[in-house]
Backbone bond lengths (Angstrom), bond angles and torsions (degrees), N, CA, C in turn:
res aa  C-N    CA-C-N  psi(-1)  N-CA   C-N-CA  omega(-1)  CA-C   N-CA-C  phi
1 X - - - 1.442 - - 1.526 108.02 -
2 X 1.284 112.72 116.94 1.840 102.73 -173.98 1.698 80.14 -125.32
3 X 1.928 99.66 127.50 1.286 142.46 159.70 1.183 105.99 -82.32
4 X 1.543 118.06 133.06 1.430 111.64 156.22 1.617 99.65 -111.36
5 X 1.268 112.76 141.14 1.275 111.66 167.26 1.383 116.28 -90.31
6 X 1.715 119.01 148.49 1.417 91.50 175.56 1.406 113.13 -136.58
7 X 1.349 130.01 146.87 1.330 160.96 -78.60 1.445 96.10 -96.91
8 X 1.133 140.48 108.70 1.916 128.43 -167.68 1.622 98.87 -71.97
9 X 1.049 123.95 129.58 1.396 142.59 153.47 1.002 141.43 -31.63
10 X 1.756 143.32 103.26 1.425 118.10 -151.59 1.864 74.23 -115.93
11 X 1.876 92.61 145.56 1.750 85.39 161.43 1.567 91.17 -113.34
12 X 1.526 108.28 159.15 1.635 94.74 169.83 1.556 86.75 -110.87
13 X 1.907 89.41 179.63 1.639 111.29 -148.17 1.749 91.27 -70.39
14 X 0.995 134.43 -27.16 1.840 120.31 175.42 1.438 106.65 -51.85
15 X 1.276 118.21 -36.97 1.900 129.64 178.15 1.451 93.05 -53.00
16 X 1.203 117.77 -79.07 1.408 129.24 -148.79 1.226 113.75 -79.85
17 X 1.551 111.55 -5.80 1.891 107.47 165.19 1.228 109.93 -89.47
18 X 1.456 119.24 -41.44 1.290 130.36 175.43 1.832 118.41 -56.10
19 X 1.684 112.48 -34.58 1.156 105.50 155.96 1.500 122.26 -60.72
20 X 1.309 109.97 -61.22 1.405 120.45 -157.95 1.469 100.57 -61.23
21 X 1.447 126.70 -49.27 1.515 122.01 169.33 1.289 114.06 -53.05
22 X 1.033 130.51 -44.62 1.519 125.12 -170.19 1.660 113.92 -62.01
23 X 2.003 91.13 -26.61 2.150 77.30 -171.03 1.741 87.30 -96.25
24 X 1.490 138.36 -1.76 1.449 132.07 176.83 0.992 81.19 -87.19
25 X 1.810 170.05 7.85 0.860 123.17 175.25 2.320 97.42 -128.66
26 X 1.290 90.84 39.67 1.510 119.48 -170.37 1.939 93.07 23.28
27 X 1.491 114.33 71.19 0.970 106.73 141.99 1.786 132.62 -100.52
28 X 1.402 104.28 -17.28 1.084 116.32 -164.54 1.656 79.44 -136.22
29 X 2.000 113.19 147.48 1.294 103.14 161.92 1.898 96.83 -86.39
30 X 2.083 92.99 -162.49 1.709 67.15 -174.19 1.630 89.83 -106.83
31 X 1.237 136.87 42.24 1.898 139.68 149.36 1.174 91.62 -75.30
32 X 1.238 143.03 -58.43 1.379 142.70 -152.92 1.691 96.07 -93.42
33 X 1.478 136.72 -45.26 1.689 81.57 133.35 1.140 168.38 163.92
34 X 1.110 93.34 93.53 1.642 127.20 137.60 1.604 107.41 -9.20
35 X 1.409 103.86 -61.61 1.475 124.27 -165.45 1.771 98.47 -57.22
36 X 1.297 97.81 -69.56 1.146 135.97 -146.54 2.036 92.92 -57.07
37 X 1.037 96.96 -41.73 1.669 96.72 -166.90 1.780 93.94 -101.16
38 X 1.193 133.06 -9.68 1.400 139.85 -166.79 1.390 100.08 48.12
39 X 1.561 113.46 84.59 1.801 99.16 162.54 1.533 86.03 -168.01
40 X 1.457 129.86 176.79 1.363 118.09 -127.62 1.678 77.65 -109.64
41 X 1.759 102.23 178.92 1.402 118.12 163.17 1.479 115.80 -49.19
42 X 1.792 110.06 -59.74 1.371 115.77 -177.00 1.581 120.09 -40.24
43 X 1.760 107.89 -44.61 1.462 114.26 -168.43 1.892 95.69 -60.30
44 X 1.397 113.78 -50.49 1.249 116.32 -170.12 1.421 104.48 -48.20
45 X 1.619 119.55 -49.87 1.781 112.76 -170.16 1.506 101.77 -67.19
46 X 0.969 143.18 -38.25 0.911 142.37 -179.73 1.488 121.62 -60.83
47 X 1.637 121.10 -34.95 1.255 116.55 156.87 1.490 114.24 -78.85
48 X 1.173 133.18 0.74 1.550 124.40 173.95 1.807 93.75 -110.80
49 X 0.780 120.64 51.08 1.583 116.63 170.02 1.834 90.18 -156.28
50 X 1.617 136.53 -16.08 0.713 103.64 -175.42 1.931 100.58 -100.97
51 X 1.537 91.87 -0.40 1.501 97.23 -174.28 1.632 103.67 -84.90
52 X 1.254 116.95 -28.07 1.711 121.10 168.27 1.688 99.74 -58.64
53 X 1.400 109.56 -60.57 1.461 100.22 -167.64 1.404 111.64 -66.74
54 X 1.048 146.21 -21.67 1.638 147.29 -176.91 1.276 104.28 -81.38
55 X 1.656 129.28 -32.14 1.581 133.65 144.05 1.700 110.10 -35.34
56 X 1.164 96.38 -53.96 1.655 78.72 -156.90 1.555 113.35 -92.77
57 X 1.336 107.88 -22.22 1.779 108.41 150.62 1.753 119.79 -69.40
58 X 1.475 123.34 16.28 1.449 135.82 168.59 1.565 91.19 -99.85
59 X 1.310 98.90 -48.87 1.295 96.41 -167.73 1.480 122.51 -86.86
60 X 1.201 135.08 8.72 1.393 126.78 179.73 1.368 127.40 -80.75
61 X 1.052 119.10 123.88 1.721 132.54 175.55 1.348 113.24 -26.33
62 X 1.473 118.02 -33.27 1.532 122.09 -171.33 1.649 113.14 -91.45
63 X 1.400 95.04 -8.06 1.899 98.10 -172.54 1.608 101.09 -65.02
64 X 1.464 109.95 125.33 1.091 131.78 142.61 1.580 143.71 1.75
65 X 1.919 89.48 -92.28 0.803 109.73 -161.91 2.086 114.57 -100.52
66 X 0.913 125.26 142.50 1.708 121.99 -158.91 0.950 89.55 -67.39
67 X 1.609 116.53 151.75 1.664 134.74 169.65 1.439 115.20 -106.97
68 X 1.282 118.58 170.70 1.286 120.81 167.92 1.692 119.30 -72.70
69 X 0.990 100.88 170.94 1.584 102.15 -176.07 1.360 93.26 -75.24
70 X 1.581 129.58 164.79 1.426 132.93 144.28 1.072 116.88 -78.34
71 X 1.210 97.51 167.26 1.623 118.46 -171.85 1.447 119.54 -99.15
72 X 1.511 107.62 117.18 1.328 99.12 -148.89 1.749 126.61 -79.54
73 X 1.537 94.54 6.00 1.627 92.98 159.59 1.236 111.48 -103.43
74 X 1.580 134.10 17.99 1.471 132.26 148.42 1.039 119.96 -77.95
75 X 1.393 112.81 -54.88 1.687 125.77 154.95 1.819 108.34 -15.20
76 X 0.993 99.89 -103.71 1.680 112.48 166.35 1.612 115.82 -21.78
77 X 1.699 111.72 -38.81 1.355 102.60 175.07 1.732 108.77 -64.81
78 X 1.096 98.70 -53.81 1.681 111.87 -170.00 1.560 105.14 -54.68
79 X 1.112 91.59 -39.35 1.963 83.17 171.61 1.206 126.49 -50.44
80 X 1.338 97.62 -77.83 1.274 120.80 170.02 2.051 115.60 -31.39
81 X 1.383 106.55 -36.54 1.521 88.87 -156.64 2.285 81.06 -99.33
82 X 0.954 96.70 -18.16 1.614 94.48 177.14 1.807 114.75 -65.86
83 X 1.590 104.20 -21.95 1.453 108.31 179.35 1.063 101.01 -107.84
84 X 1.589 143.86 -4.61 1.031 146.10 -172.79 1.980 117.34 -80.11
85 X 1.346 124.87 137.05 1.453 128.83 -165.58 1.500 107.28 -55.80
86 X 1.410 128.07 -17.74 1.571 123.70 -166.23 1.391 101.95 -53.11
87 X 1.735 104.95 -61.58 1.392 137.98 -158.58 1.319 112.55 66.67
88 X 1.923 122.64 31.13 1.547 104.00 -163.84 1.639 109.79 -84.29
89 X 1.322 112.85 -12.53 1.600 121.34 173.57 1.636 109.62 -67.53
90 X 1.633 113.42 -37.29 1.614 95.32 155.44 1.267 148.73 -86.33
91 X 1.538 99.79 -3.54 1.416 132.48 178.13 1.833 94.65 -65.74
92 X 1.411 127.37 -73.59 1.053 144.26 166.14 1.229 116.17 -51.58
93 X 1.641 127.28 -16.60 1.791 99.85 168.93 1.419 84.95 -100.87
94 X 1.867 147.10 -25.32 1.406 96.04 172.24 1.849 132.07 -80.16
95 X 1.372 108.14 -8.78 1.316 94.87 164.64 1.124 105.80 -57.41
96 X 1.543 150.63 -69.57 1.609 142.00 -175.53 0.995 113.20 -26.91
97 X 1.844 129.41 -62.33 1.023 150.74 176.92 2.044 102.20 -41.51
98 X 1.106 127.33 -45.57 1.385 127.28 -165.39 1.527 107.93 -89.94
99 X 1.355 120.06 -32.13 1.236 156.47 173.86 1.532 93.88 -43.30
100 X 1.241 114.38 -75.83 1.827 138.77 -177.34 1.696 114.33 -48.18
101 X 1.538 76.87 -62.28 1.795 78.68 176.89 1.945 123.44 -75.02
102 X 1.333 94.45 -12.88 1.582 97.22 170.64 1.416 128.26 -67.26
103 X 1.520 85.75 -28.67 1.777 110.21 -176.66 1.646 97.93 -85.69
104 X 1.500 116.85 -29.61 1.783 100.50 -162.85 1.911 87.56 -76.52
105 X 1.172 119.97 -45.23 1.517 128.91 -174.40 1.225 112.50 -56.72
106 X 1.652 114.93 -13.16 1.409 116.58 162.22 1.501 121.89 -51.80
């Protein structure tokens, strides 16, 4: 029986901001893509939960060390979708948010 295995996929992080921004900024849903990059829904939540959490370790009061400035059409994105009626970016940081503390109460 000869298997070929085939080759696992690396995206780098320009892929996966450019996805994850594009469906936060409802240009693309994420079926279209999903489609578009061939890799599943899950992989996608998983890059928009790790892009919320890398937000909010940019953003914490206790960080250290100085950051870069933002970028000011991210800026504007984040506004915009934080004042915006969906609310799915707060929908998704409090699941994280409940997620965290379930585990510290562990």
């Amino acid at each position: 029986m000869n298997t070929t295995r085939i080759p696992r996929r690396v995206f780098d992080p320009q892929q996966k901001i450019t996805a994850v921004l594009s469906l936060w900024s409802e240009r693309r849903t994420s079926a279209q893509l999903c489609q578009e990059m061939d890799i599943s829904a899950a992989l996608l939540g998983q890059w928009q939960n790790l892009a919320i959490e890398g937000m909010l370790r940019a953003l914490d009061p206790k960080q250290k060390d100085p950051l870069p400035p933002i970028n000011q059409r991210l800026s504007r994105l984040i506004e915009r979708k934080l004042s915006g009626p969906t609310g799915k970016l707060e929908k998704r940081l409090r699941a994280i948010q409940k997620g965290k503390a379930a585990v510290t109460l562990s």
